[in-house]
N, C-alpha and C positions, 0 to 999 in steps of 0.2 A: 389346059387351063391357061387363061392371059395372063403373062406377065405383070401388064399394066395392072388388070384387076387385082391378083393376088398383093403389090405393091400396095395401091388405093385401103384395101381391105386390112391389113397389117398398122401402116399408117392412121385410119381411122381411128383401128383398135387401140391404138397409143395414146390420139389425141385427148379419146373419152377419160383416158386415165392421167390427166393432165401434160400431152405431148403439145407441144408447138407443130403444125403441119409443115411450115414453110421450112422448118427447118429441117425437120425427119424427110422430106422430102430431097431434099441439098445430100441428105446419105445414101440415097438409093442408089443403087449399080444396074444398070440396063439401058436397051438398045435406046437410040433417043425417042424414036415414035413409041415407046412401052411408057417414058417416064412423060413422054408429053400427056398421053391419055392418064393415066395415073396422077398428073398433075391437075388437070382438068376436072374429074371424076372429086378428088378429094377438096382441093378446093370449092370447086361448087357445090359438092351436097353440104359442104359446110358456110358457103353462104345465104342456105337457101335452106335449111334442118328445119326451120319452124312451118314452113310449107310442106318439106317433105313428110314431118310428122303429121300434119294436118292430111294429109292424101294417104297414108298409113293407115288411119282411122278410118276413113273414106270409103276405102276399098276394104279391110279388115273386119269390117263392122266393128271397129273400137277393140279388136284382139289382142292381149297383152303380150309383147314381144322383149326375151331376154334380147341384153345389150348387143350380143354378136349379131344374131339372127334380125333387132332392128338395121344396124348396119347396112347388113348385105341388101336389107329391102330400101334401104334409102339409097344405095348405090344404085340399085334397079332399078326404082321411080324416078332418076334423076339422068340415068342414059335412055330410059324410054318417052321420056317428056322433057327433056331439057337438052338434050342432046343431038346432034341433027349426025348424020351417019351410021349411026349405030346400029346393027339389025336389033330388034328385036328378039329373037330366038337366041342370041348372042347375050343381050343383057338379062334376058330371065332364065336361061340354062346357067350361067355362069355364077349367076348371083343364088342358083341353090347348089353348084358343086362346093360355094367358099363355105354356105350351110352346114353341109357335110362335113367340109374338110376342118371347120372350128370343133366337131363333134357335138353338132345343134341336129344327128340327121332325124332326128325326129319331129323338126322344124319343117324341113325340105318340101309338104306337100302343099303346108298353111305358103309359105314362099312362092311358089311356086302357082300356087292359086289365085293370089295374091296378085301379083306381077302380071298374070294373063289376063285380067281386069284392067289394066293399066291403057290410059290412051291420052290423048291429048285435045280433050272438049276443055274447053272453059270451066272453070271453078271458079265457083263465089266463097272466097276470102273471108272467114266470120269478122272480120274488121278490116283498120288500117294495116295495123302494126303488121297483120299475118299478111299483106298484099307486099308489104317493100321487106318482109322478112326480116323483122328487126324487135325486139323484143320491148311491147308496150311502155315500160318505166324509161328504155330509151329514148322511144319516141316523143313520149310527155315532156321528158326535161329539155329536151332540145328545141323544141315547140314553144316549152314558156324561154330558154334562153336568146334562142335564136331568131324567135315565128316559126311559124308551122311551115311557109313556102322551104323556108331553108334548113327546117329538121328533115322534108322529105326529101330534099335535092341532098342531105350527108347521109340519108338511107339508100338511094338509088347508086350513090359514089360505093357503096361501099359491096353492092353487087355487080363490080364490075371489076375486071382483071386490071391492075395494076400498068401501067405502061414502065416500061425500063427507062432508065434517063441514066447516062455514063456522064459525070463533073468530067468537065473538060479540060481542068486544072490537075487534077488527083491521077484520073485515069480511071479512079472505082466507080463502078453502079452506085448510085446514089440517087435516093427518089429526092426528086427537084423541089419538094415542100422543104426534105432535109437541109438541100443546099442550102437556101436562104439564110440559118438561122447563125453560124460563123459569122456575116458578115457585120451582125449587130456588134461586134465584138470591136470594129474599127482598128484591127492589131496593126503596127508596123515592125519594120525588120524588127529586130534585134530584142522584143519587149518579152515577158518572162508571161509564161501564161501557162497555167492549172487546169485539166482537163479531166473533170470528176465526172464518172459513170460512164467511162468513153467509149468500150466496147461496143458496136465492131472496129474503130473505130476511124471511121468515113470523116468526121468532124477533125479530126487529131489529124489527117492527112491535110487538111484544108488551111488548119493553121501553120502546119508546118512550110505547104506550100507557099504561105504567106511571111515565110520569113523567121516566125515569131519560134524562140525556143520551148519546149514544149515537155512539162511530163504526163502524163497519160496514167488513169488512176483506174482500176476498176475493183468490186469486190468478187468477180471472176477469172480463175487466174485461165483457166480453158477459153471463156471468150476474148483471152486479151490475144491471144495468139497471133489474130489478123492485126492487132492495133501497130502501127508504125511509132519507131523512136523510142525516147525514153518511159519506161514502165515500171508502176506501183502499183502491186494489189493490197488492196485495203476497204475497209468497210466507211467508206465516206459521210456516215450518219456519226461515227466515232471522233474523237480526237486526232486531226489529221497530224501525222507525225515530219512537221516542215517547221525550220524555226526559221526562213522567208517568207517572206510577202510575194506578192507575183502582179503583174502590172495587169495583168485578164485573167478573170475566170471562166470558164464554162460551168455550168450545172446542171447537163441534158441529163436530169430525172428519172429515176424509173417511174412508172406511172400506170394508168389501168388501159392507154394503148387505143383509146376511143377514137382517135383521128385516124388507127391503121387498119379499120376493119377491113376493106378491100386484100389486104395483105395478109393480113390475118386473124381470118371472120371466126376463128373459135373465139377469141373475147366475148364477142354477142353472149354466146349460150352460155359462158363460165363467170362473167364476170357478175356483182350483187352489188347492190345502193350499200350496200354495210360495209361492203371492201372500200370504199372510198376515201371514211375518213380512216381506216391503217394506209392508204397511198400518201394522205395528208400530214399526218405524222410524221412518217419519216421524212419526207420529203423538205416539212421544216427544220426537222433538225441536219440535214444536211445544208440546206442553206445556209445557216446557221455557222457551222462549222466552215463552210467555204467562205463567210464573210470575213470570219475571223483572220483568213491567210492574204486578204486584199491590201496592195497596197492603197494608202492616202492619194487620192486623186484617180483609181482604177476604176477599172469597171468591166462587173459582173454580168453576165447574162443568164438568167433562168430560162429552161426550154424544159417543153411537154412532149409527146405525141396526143394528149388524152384532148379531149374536149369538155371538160368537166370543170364547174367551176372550183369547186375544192381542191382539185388539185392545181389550181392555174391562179384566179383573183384572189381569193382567199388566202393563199400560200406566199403569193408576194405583196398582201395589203400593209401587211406591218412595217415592209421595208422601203415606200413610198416609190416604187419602181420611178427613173424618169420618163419608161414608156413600154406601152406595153402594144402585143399584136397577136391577134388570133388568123390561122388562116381555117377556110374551112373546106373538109373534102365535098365535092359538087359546086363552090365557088372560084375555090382557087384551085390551081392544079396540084396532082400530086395528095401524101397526107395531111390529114390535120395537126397543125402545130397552135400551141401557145409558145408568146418570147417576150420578156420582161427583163430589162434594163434594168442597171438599180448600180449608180456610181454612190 
């Protein structure tokens, strides 16, 4: 049995149950060519799930399949048609022994049947949304905010592997949308600056490399681990416990992560229009709370990954940003960001 596969297969099973891939991915132990395919395999049937469910049906004749057993065959559909090396006989034996070995074997021959239908003709797509694999309500709102040329060009971004970009200042991996958003902050040596929600914390390295003294806030005390320099956990939606002012803030947001599908495409299938306004919520009240710690003459930075307006215009309207900037994935390089000024 593959490595890789059984790795892919493990992983999936986590993500269905609210895992982050990129990250369960980062824990795996094996050879590099096992986690490379395992990397590839899970990534892509997860940016690509609403095609591979559409070809499930296809070939299934619409047969209902528990969660394990969907799995294994979207892994199978996805190395027999998306995948260019891969035998054959290798992806549909393997994808009924993981059958098996979840204790589905009573799945194993619908799988297996299944899979031996598989081939690589053309399909006609019952729409847009199911051609750039991106889930219709996505597609709509992006269309009325963006146009339609540039809702399709941040669906096509987002089925595409991520390039690595290393800050040449820091030394860490940092994808290059992230880079940009520090430097709105304008910091010099010596100025005091509030780093809320910092984890991992890539941004917190950039300002420190800048000089500027720095405390680093997160409400994870597990992801502050990686953050450089001084550290607070705390829930930054709360009463921040500082009886200073600080001459920069950050406010890199948690958010619903719209700009990072590329990176990590489970969002698409977990995320809801009704999640949006709780991202908006909080998100003001931490504002809020980080306004409060600014000194007279500072200035704050609000930053996203999401592409949404609720969490982006909406969130900094009340506080008259002095400027604000979207970039977007398939225009600009790198993820999507919102960044909004606000002295």
């Amino acid at each position: 049995m593959s490595p890789a596969r059984q790795i892919a297969f493990a992983v999936l099973r986590r993500v269905a149950r609210g895992g982050f891939a990129s990250e369960l991915l980062r824990r795996q132990e094996a050879a590099p060519r096992d986690l490379a395919l395992a990397h590839s395999i899970v990534l892509g049937c997860l940016r690509v799930q609403s095609q591979l469910d559409f070809l499930i049906a296809h070939y299934s004749g619409g047969a209902k399949l528990e969660e394990e057993v969907r799995i294994a065959v979207r892994m199978g559909i996805y190395q027999l048609r998306y995948l260019d090396r891969v035998p054959a006989h290798a992806a549909v034996a393997e994808s009924v022994e993981l059958v098996k070995r979840a204790g589905k074997r009573s799945a194993a021959g619908l799988v297996n049947a299944v899979l031996r239908k598989v081939n690589r003709d053309p399909v006609e797509w019952p729409d847009r949304a199911a051609a750039l694999a991106v889930p219709a309500w996505m597609l709509e709102r992006w269309s009325k905010f963006y146009g339609a040329a540039e809702a399709e060009a941040i669906a096509l971004a987002a089925l595409q592997e991520p390039q690595a970009h290393l800050n040449a200042v820091t030394g860490r991996r940092q994808d290059i949308g992230a880079q940009s958003i520090v430097p709105y902050l304008q910091i010099e040596p010596g100025m005091t600056v509030l780093d809320l929600c910092a984890a991992p914390g890539n941004k917190t390295a950039q300002m420190l490399a800048a000089g500027a003294r720095v405390i680093a806030c997160d409400l994870s005390a597990r992801r502050m681990k990686g953050v450089p320099g001084e550290r607070v956990v705390l829930d930054a939606a709360a009463p921040l416990p500082f009886s200073v002012r600080f001459n920069r803030i950050l406010v890199d947001a948690p958010c619903s992560g719209t700009g990072t599908l590329a990176r990590n495409p489970e969002i698409k299938w977990r995320l809801k229009p009704a999640d949006l306004p709780v991202f908006q919520a909080r998100q003001r009240r931490i504002l809020e709370r980080a306004l409060e710690r600014l000194k007279p003459g500072g200035r704050l930075v609000y930053s996203t990954c999401s592409l949404e307006r609720e969490e982006n215009e909406e969130v900094v309207a009340e506080f008259q940003p002095r400027q604000t900037h979207t970039r977007l994935p398939g225009q600009d390089p790198g993820d999507g960001f919102f960044i909004a000024v606000i002295e």
